[in-house]
N, C-alpha and C positions, 0 to 999 in steps of 0.2 A: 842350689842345683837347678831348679823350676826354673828360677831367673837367666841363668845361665844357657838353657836351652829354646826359651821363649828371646832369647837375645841373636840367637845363634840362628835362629826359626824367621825373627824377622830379618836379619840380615841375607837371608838367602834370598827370602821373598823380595826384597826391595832391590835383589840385583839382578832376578829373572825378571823385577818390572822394567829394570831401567833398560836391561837388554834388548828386553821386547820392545818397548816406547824406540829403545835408539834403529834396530833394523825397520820398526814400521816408518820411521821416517825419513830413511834412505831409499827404501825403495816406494816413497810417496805412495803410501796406502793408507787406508782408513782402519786402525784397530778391528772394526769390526768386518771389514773384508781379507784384515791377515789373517784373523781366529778362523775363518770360514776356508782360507786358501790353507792352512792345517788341517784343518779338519778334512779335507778332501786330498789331499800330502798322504795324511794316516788310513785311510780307507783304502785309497789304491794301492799302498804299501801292504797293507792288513790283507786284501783281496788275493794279491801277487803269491803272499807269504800260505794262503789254503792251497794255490793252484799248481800241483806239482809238475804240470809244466816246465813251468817259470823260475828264471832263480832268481827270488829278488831280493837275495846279495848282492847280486851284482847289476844290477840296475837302479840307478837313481833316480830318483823323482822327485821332482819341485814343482810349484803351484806359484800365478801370479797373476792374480785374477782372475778365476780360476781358469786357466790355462797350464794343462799340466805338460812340462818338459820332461820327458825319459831319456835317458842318459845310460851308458854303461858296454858290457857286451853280452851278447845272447851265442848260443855253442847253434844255433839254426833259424833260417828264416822266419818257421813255424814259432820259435819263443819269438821272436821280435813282434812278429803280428798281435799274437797271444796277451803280450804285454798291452798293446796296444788299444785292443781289444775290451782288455780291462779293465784299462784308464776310460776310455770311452764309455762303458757302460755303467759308470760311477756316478753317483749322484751331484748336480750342481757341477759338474766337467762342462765347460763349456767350449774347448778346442784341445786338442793335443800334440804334441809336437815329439817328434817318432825319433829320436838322435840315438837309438843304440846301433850298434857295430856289431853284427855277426862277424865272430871270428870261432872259428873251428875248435 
């Protein structure tokens, strides 16, 4: 049974490495500036998700060096900004790019 789960354990492990190894080298990035463009992914998501504001369900966010894209729709000007806001005042953000859609 040990064996069994210690098999099942590294098989997962070796498919989140291969996954990762394969996006990092699609989008020509250095492992150690994906791990950091996640880290900054989870933070502004983490940030969004205290600020009741903000719904960030419905806003997506990606990192790409760390250039964060927001994506989604906001119900008012005021969340778009807010989001924005956020992002920017995140640690290691170093541009952000404003793409959500106020729609009503």
């Amino acid at each position: 049974m040990k064996y069994a789960r210690a098999l099942a354990f590294a098989l997962v492990a070796s498919a989140t490495i291969v996954s990762t190894g394969c996006s990092v080298a699609r989008n020509q990035q250095t492992v150690g500036s994906y791990m950091d463009d996640t880290g900054i992914t989870t933070a502004v998501k983490a940030k969004m998700a205290e600020d009741k504001t903000v719904s960030a369900t419905a806003i997506s966010v990606e990192t790409l060096n760390g250039t964060v894209q927001l994506s989604g729709f906001a119900k008012s000007q005021a969340e778009k900004d807010r989001a924005e806001a956020i992002a920017r005042n995140t640690k290691h953000v170093r541009d952000v790019r404003n793409s959500i859609v106020v729609r009503p």
